[in-house]
N, C-alpha and C positions, 0 to 999 in steps of 0.2 A: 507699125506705121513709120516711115523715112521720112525725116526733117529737110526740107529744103534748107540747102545753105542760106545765112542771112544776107540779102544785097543790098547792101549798102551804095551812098553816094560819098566818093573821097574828095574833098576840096583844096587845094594845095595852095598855099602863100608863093610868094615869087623865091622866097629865100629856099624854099623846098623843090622847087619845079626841077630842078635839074640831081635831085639827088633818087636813088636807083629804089624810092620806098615801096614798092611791091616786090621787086626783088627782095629786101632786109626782111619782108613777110614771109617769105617762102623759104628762107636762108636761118633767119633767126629762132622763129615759131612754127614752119610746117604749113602755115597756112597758102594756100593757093587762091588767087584772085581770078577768079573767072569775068574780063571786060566786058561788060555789053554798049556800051558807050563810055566815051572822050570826046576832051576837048581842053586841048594843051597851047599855051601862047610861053612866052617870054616871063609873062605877067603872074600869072594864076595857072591852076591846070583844074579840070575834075575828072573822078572816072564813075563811074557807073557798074558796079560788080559785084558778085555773087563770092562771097569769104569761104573756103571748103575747106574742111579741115576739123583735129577735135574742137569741140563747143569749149572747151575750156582755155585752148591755144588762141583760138578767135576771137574769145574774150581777153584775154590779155592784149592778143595783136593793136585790138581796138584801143585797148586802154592806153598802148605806147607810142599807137599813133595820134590820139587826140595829146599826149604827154609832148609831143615831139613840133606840133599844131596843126597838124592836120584835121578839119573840121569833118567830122562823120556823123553822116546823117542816115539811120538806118530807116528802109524802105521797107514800106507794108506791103502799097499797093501796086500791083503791074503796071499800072498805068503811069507811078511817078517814076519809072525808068525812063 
């Protein structure tokens, strides 16, 4: 059986919105962000996406992103996309 990647929703403070943090995911940990939704201002940003990668990279990524303040909220259901 294949694990869907977990998708997650990323919430970004103003002080983060302009720094390249799914890049540092792919760059740093391996992990690949798959968008399904944004919605980016000046102010705040969030994304909406699917983490692929090893399970154990994607747990870290998580852990350094909520370290860093990025608020992640991981998603169960299709519908909270």
């Amino acid at each position: 059986m294949t694990l869907l990647p977990p998708r997650v929703r990323l919430t970004f403070p103003s002080n983060l919105v302009p720094r390249p943090v799914i890049g540092e995911l792919a760059r740093d940990f391996g992990v690949l962000a798959n968008i399904r939704r944004a919605d980016v201002s000046d102010d705040v940003g969030w994304i909406v996406c699917e983490l692929d990668g090893d399970p154990e990279q994607v747990g870290r990524a998580i852990e350094w992103m909520q370290s860093i303040g990025v608020d992640v909220d991981r998603l169960e259901h299709p519908l909270e996309s």
